[in-house]
C-alpha positions as CSV (number, residue, x, y, z in Angstrom):
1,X,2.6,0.4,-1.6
2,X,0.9,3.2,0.2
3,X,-1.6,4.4,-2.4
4,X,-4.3,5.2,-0.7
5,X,-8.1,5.5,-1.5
6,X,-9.0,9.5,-1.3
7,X,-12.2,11.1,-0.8
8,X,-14.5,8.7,-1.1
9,X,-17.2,9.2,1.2
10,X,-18.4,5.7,2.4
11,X,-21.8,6.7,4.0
12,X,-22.9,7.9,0.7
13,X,-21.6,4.4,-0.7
14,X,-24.0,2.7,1.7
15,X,-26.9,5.0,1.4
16,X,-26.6,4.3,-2.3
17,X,-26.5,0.4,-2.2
18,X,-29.4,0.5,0.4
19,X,-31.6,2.5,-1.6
20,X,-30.7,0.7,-5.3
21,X,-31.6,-2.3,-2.9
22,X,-35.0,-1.0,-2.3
23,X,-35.1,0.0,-5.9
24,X,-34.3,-3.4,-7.2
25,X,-31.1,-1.9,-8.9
26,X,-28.3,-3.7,-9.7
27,X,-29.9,-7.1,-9.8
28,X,-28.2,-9.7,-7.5
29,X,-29.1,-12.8,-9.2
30,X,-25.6,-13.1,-11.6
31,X,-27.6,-15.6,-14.1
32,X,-29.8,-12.6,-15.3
33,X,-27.2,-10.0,-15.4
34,X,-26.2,-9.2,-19.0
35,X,-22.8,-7.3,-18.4
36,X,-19.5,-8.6,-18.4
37,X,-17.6,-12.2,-17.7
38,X,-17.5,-14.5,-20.7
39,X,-20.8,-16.9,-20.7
40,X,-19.1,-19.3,-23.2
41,X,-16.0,-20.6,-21.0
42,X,-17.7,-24.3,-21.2
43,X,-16.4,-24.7,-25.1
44,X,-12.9,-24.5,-24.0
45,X,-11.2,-27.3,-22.0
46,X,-8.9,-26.9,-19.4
47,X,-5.4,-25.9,-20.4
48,X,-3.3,-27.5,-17.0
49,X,-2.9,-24.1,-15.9
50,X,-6.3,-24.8,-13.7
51,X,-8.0,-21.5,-15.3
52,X,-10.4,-21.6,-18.4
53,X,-10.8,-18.2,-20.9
54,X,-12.9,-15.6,-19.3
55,X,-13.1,-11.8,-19.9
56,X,-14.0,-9.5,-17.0
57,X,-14.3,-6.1,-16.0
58,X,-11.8,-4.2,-13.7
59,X,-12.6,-1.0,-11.4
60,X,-9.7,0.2,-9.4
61,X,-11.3,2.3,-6.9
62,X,-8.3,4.8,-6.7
63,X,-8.3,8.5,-8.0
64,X,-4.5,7.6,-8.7
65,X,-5.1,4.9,-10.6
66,X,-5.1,4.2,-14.3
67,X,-5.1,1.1,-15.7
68,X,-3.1,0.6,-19.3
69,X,-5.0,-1.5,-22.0
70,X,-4.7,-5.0,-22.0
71,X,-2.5,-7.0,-23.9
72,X,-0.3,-4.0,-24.5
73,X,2.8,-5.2,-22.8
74,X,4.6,-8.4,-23.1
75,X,2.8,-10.0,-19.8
76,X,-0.8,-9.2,-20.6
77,X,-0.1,-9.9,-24.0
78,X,1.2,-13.5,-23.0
79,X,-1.4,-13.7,-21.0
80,X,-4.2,-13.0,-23.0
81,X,-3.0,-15.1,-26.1
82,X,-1.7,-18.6,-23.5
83,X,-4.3,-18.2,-21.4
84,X,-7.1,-16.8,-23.1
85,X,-8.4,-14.1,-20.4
86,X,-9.0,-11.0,-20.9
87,X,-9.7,-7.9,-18.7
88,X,-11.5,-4.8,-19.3
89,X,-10.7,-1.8,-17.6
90,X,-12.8,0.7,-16.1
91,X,-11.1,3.9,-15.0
92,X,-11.7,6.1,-11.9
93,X,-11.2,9.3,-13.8
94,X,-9.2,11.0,-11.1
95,X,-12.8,10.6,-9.4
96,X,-13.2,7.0,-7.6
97,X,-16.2,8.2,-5.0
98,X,-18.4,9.5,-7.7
99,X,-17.5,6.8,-10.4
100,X,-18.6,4.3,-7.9
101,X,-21.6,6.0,-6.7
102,X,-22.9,6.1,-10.4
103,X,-22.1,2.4,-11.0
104,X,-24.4,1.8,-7.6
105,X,-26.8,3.7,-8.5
106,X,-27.4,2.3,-11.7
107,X,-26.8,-1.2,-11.3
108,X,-23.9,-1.7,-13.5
109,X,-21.1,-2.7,-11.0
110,X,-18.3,-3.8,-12.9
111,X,-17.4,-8.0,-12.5
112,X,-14.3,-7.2,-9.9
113,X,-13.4,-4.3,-7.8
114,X,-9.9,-3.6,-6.5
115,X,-9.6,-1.1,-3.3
116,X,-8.8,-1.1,0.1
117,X,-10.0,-3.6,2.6
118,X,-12.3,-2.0,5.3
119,X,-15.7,-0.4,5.0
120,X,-16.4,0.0,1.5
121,X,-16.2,-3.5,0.8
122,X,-18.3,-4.5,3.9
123,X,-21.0,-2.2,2.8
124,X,-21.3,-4.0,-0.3
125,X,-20.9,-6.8,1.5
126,X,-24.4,-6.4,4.2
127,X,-25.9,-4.8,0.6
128,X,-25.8,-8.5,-0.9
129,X,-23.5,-7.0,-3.9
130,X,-20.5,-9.5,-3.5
131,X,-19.8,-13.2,-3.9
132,X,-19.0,-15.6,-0.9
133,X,-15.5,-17.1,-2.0
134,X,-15.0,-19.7,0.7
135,X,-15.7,-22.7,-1.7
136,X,-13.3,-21.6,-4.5
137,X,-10.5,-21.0,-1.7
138,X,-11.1,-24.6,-1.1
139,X,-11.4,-25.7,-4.4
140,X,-8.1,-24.2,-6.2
141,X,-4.6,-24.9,-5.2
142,X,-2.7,-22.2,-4.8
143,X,-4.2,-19.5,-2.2
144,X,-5.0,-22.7,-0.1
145,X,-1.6,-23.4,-0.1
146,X,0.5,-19.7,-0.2
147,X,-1.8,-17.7,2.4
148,X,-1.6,-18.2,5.9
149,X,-5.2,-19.2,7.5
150,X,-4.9,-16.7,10.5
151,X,-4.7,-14.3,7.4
152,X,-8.0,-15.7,5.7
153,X,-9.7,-15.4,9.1
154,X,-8.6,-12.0,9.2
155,X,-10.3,-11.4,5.8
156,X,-13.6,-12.9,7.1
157,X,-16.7,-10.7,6.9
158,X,-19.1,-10.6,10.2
159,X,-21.1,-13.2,8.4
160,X,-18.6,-15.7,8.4
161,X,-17.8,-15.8,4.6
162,X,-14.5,-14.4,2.8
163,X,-15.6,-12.3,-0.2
164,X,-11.9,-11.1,-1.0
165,X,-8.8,-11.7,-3.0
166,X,-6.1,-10.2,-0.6
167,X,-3.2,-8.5,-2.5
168,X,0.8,-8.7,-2.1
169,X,-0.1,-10.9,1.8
170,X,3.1,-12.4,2.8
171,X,3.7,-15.2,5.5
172,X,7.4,-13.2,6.2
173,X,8.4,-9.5,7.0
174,X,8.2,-6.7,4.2
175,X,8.1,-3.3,3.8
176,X,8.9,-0.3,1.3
177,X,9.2,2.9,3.5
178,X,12.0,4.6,5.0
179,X,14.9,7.1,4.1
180,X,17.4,8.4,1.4
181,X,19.8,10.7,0.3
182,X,20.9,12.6,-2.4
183,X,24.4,10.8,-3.9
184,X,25.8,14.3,-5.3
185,X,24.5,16.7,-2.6
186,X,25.6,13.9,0.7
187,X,28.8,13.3,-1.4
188,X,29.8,17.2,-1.7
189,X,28.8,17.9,2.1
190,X,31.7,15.3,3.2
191,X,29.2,12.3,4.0
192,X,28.6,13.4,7.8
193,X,26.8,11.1,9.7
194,X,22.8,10.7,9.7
195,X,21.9,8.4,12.3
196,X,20.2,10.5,15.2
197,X,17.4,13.3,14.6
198,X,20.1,16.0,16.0
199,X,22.6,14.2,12.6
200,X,19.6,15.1,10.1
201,X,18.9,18.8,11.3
202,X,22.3,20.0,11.2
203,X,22.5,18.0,8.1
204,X,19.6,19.8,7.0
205,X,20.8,23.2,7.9
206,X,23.9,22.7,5.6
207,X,21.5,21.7,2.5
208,X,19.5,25.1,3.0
209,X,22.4,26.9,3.1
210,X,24.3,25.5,0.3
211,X,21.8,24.2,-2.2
212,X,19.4,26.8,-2.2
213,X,17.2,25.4,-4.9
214,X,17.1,22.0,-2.8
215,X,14.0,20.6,-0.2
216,X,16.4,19.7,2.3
217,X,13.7,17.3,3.6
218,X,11.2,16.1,1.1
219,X,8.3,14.5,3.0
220,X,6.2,13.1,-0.2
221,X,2.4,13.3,-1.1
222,X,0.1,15.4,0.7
223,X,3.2,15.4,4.1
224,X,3.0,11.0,3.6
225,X,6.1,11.2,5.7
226,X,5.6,13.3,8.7
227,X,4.3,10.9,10.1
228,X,6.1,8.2,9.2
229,X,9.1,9.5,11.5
230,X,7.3,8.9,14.8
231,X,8.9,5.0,14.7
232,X,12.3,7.0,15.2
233,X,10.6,8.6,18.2
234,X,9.8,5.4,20.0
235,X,10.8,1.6,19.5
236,X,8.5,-0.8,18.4
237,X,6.0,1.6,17.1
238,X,5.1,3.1,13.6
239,X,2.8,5.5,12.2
240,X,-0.1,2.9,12.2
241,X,-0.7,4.6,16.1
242,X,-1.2,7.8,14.8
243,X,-4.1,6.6,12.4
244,X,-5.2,4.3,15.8
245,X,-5.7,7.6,17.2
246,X,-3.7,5.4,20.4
247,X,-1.3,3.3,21.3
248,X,-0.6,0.4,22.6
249,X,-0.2,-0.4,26.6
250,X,-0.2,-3.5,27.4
251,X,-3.8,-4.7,26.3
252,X,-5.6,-1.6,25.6
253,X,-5.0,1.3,23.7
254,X,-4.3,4.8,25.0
255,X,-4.8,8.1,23.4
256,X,-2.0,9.3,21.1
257,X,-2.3,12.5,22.1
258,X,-1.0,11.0,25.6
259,X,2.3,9.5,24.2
260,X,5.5,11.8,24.7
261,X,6.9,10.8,21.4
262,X,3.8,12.1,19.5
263,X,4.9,15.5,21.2
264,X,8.2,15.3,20.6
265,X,7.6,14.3,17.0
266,X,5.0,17.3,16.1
267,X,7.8,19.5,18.4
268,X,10.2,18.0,15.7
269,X,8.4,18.3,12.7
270,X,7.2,22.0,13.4
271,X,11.2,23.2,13.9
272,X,12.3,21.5,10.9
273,X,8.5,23.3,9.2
274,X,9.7,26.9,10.9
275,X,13.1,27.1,9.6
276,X,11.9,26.1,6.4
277,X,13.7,22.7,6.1
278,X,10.4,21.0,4.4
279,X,8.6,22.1,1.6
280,X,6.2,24.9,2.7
281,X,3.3,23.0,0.6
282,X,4.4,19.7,2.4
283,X,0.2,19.3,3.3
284,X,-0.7,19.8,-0.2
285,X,1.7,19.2,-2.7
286,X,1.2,16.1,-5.1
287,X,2.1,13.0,-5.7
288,X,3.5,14.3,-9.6
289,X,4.8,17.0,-8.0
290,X,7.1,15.0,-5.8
291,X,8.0,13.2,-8.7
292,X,9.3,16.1,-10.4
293,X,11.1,17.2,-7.6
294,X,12.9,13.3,-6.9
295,X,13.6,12.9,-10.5
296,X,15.5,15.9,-11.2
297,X,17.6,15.9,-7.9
298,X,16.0,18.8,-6.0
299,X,15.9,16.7,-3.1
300,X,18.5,16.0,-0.2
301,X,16.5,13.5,1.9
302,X,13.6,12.0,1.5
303,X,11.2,10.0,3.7
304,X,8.1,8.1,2.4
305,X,6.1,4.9,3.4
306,X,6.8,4.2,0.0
307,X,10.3,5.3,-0.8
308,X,11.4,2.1,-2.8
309,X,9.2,3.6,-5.5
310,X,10.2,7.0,-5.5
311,X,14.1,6.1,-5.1
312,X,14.1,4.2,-8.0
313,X,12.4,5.6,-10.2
314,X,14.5,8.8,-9.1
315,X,17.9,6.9,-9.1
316,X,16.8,5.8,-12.9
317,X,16.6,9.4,-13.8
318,X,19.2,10.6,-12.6
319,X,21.8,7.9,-13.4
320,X,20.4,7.7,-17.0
321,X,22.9,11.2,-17.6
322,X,25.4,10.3,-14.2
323,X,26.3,6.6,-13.1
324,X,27.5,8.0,-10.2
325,X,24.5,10.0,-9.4
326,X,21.3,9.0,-7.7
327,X,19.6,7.8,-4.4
328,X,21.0,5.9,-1.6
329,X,18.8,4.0,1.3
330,X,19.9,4.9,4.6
331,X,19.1,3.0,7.9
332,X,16.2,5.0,9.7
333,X,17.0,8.5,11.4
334,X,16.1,8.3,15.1
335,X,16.2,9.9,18.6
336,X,19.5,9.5,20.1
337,X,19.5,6.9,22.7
338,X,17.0,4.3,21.3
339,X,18.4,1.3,19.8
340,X,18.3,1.5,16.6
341,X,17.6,-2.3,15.9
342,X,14.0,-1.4,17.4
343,X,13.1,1.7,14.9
344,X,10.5,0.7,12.5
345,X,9.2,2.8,9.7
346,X,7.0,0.5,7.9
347,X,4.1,-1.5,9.6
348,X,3.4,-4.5,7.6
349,X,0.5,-6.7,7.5
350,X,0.4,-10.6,6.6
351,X,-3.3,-9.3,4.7
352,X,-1.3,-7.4,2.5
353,X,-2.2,-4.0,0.8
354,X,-5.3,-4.0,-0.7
355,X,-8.2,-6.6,-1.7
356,X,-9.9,-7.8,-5.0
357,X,-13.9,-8.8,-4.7
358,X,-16.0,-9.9,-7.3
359,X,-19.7,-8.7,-7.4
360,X,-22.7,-10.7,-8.5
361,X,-22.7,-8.6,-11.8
362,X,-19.7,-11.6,-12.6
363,X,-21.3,-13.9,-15.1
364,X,-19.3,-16.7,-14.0
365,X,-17.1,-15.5,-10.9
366,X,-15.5,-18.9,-10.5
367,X,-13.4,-18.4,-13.6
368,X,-12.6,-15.2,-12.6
369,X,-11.3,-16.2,-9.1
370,X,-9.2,-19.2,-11.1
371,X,-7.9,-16.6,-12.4
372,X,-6.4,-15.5,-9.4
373,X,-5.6,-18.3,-7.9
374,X,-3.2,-18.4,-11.0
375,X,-1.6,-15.1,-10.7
376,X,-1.0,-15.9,-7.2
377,X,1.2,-19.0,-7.9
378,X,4.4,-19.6,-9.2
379,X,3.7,-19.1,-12.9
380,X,1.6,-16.4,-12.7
381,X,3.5,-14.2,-10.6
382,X,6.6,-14.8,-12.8
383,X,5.1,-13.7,-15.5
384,X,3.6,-10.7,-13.8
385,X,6.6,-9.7,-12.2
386,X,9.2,-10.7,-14.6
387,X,7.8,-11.2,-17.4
388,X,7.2,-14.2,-19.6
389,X,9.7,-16.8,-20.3
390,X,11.9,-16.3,-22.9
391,X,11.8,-12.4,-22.2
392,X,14.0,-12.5,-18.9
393,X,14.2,-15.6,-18.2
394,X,14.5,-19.2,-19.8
395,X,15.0,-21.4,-16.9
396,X,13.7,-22.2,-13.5
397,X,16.0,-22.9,-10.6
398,X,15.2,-25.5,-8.1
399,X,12.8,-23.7,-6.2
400,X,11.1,-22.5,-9.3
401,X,12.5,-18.9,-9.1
402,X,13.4,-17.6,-13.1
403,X,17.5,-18.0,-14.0
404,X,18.1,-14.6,-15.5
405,X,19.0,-14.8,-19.3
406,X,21.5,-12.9,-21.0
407,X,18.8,-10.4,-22.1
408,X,18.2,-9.7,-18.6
409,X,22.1,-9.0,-17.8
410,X,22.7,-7.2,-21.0
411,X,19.7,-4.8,-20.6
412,X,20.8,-1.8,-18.3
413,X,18.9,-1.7,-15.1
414,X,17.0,1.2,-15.8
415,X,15.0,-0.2,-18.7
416,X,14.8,-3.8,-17.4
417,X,13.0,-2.4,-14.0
418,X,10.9,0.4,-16.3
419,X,9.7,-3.1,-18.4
420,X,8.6,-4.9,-15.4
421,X,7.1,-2.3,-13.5
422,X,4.3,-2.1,-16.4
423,X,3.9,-5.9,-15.6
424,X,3.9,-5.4,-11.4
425,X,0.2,-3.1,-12.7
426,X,-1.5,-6.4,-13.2
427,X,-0.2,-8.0,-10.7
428,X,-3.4,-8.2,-8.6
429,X,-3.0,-11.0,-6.7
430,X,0.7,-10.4,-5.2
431,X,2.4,-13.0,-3.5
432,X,5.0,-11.2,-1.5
433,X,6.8,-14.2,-0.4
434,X,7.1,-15.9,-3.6
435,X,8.2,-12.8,-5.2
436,X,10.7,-11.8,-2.9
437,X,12.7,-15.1,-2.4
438,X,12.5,-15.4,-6.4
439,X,13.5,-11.7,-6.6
440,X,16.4,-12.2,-4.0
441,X,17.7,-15.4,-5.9
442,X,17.7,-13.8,-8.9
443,X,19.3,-10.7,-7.7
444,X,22.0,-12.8,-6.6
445,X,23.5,-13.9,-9.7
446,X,24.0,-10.3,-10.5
447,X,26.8,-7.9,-10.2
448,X,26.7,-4.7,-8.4
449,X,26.0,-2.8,-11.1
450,X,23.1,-5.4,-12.5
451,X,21.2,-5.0,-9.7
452,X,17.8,-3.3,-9.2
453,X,17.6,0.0,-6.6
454,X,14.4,-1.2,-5.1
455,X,15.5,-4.7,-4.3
456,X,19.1,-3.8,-3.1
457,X,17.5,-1.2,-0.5
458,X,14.5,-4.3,0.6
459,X,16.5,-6.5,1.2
460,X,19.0,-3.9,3.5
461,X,17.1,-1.7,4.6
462,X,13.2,-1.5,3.9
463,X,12.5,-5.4,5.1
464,X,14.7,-5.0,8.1
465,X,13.1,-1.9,9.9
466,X,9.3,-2.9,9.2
467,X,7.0,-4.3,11.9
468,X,4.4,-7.0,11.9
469,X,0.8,-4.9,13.0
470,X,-1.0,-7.5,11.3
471,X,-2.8,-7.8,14.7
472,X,-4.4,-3.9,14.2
473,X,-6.2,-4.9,11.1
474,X,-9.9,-4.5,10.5
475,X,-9.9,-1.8,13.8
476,X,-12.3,0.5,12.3
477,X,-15.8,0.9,12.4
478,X,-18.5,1.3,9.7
479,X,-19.4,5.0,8.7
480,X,-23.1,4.5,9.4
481,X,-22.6,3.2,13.4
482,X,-22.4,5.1,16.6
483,X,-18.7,4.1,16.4
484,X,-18.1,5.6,13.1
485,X,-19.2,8.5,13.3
486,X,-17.4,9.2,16.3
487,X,-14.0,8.4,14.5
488,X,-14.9,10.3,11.9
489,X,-15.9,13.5,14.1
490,X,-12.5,12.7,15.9
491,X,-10.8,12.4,12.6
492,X,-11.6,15.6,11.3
493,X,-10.4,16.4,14.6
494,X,-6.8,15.4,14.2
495,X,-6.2,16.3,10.6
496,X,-7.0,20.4,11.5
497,X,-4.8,19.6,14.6
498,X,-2.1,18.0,12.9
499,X,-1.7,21.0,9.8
500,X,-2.3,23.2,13.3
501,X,0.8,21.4,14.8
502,X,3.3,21.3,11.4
503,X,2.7,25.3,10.9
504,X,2.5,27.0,14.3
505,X,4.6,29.8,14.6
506,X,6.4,28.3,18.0
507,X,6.9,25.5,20.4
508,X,4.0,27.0,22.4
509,X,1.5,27.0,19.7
510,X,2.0,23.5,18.8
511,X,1.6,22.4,22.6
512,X,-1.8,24.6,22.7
513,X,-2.9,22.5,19.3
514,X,-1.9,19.5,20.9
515,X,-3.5,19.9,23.9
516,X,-7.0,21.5,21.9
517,X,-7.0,18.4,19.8
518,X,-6.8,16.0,23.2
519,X,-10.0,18.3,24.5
520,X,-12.1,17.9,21.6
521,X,-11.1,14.4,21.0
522,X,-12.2,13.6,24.3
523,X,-15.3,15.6,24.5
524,X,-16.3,13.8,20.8
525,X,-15.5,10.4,22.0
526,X,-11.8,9.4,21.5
527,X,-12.2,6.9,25.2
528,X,-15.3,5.0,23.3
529,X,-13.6,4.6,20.2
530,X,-10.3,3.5,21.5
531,X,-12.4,1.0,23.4
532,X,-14.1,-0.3,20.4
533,X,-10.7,-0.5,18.7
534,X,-9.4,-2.2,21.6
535,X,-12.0,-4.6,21.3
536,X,-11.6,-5.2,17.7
537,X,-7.5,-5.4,18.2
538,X,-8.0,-8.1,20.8
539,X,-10.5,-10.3,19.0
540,X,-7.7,-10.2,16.0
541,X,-5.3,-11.7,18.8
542,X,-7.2,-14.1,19.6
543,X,-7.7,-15.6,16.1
544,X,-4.1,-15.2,15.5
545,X,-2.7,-17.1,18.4
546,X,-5.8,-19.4,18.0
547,X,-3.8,-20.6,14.4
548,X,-0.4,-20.4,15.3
């Protein structure tokens, strides 16, 4: 789940919210606000389900992001008619900075926000535009009892108070990135081996020779992958170092430029870039571009923080006209010489992905977070992942997962997992854990050919090679600081070195780009920042060992 927030410039965000704070805009006190939230949840009583009706508005903060109408799929649907709530969704329009800016500005912030944890919600946080949650996690059941409280510390502001809903946390290991072939095109080339980065490039070489109208390697949204090969480069690590801008040594953190699997990595990925073994637009190309590109079978191999998604919505293309056609997971390319069961490609965090807060704009934000606290138990994550009973499922097994029903066996994997994946959208409140045991257990009763992509390569592959960096969370610093502004200089910094590094014409230039990247950084402040992030990262220790 790698979708990430794009463009939106978070020291406009705060100069916004402090000057509509001046202005009085957006009014704070959520008993005069007349926009969303349903005032009239008192007439209703209590269902058992431990929510009452409601109807809020939604704003996924995400240029990606749409989000379908409520109540048209058999999960919302259920949803709204069982459990009387309704949601309204507000759409980014490919433009989340802007749409944000204009709700700020005129005092119209929708009831709940969805986007990643970090600075934007902390800005709107110090503006006095969110509601403290602390006594609802006490009061409902089921977050209490599913998230770990290192994890809720971790989600703690700097005042002390938790003003957000984490999304898909888990208390185990999880992870969707890594690698896979092309079925036909790995087939037809005799199935060589791919285990070492020397495997893949001759590999490679074949599939530029052969398949001419093939990406050998196809390295997702905007290059997503490059980077997500340095945990074949070095054990123990992932590409969470390389947006640390260091890593780790013992106790502190040293500057990435510094490590000699960075090197070897750009060294790597510039070779492969030369001789035309990415896609020449790999920096730019996007995310419905390679789309078009998995689903058709134009690729050979593909690496992505996110390739569960890609693979099977590509393996459902292409198996719709070939049963034999499609993706296959493969265990993570790496150097020669490195053991293999200490290559990562994921990094995984206990937090999750990304957070839900609910602004003071919420007529009555305690229903709303009820509302949560449902989706994130058992009931509501069955019927936001699998649907509702009597669609999938009928009956519960011993540990509450759902007992597949016929419908579920008879309908051809492709469809079932196309159904679902419309419910997994609403599914704001994941709870990896839950899902996955209940997904593995279902799985189970299946035959080979029953199965779903994504869950056969998790539980294989994905799960196996990601690594716990729950302890780097919450490592940046706010725009507006002496400390952000450094990492931003420094960040602008890397990303002209890193396109520098993937296109130079030679070995030499990429060592010059490298070593004009470690200058600048240095000169703009990479020692400070990577002693504030040291800081930070140690302080996150501390509370984790302080609940274990």
């Amino acid at each position: 789940m790698r979708n990430r927030l794009k463009g939106v410039s978070l020291l406009t965000v705060s100069l916004l919210l402090l000057l509509t704070a001046c202005s009085g805009g957006g009014n704070s006190d959520a008993s005069q606000n007349t926009s969303g939230g349903n005032s009239d949840n008192t007439a209703a009583a209590d269902d058992g389900s431990g929510i009452k009706p409601t109807t809020f508005s939604f704003y996924g903060n995400y240029d990606w992001l749409t989000t379908a109408p409520w109540g048209d799929n058999e999960a919302t649907k259920w949803i709204q008619e069982n459990r009387k709530v309704t949601v309204e969704p507000i759409q980014s329009g490919g433009a989340s900075a802007e749409k944000l800016n204009t709700m700020i500005v005129s005092g119209q912030l929708p009831d709940v926000i969805f986007t990643d944890r970090g600075s934007t919600v902390e800005r709107l946080v110090q503006a006095g535009r969110l509601v403290a949650l602390d006594d609802y996690y006490e009061k409902y059941p089921n977050f209490k009892k599913y998230v770990k409280e290192s994890t809720l510390n971790l989600l703690r502001s700097e005042d002390g108070k938790i003003y957000q809903i984490p999304n898909w946390y888990t208390s185990g290991q999880f992870g969707n990135g890594g690698w896979m072939v092309n079925k036909d095109i790995y087939n037809a080339l005799g199935k060589p081996k791919l285990e070492t980065f020397d495997d893949l490039y001759q590999y490679l070489l074949q599939v530029r020779d052969k398949y001419p109208d093939v990406v050998p390697l196809e390295v997702g949204e905007k290059g997503a992958g490059l980077e997500i090969m340095y945990g074949g480069f070095r054990e123990n690590a992932t590409s969470k170092f390389i947006s640390l801008l260091g890593y780790p040594e013992g106790d502190k953190l040293l500057p990435i430029y510094d490590d000699p699997a960075f090197e070897e990595m750009m060294l790597y990925i510039n070779k492969l870039f030369r001789e035309r073994l990415i896609t020449q637009d790999a920096l730019q190309q996007t995310q419905d571009a390679v789309k078009e590109k998995v689903n058709t079978g134009r690729v050979a191999v593909m690496v992505e923080s996110n390739i569960t998604t890609y693979g099977a919505e590509g393996h459902r293309a292409l198996t719709a006209s070939n049963p034999d056609s499609g993706y296959e997971i493969i265990w993570p390319v790496h150097k020669a010489g490195l053991d293999k069961t200490q290559v990562f490609v994921s990094g995984f965090e206990t937090l999750g992905w990304n957070v839900n807060v609910i602004t003071k704009n919420a007529k009555d934000p305690e229903a709303i977070f009820a509302y949560f606290d449902w989706i994130t138990g058992p009931e509501g994550q069955k019927v936001l992942f699998f649907g509702p009973k009597g669609l999938y499922w009928d009956e519960e097994d011993a540990d509450g997962a759902p007992i597949p029903n016929e419908k579920y066996k008879t309908t051809s994997a492709n469809e079932r997992t196309e159904t679902m994946r419309k419910f997994e959208d609403f599914n704001w409140a994941g709870n990896t854990t839950f899902i996955d045991t209940a997904k593995m257990a279902l799985e189970a009763s299946l035959s080979a050919n029953q199965k779903s992509w994504e869950t056969v390569a998790q539980s294989t592959v994905t799960w196996k090679t990601a690594l716990d960096i729950t302890e780097f969370v919450n490592t940046d610093p706010v725009p507006d600081t002496e400390a952000g502004i450094i990492a931003q200089n420094i960040q602008d910094i890397h990303t002209l070195a890193f396109a520098q590094m993937v296109q130079a014409k030679s070995d030499e230039e990429v060592l010059s780009a490298l070593e004009t990247a470690k200058k600048n950084a240095n000169k703009a402040g990479l020692d400070k920042l990577l002693q504030f992030k040291t800081e930070r990262w140690q302080e996150n220790v501390k509370k984790i060992n302080a609940t274990k």
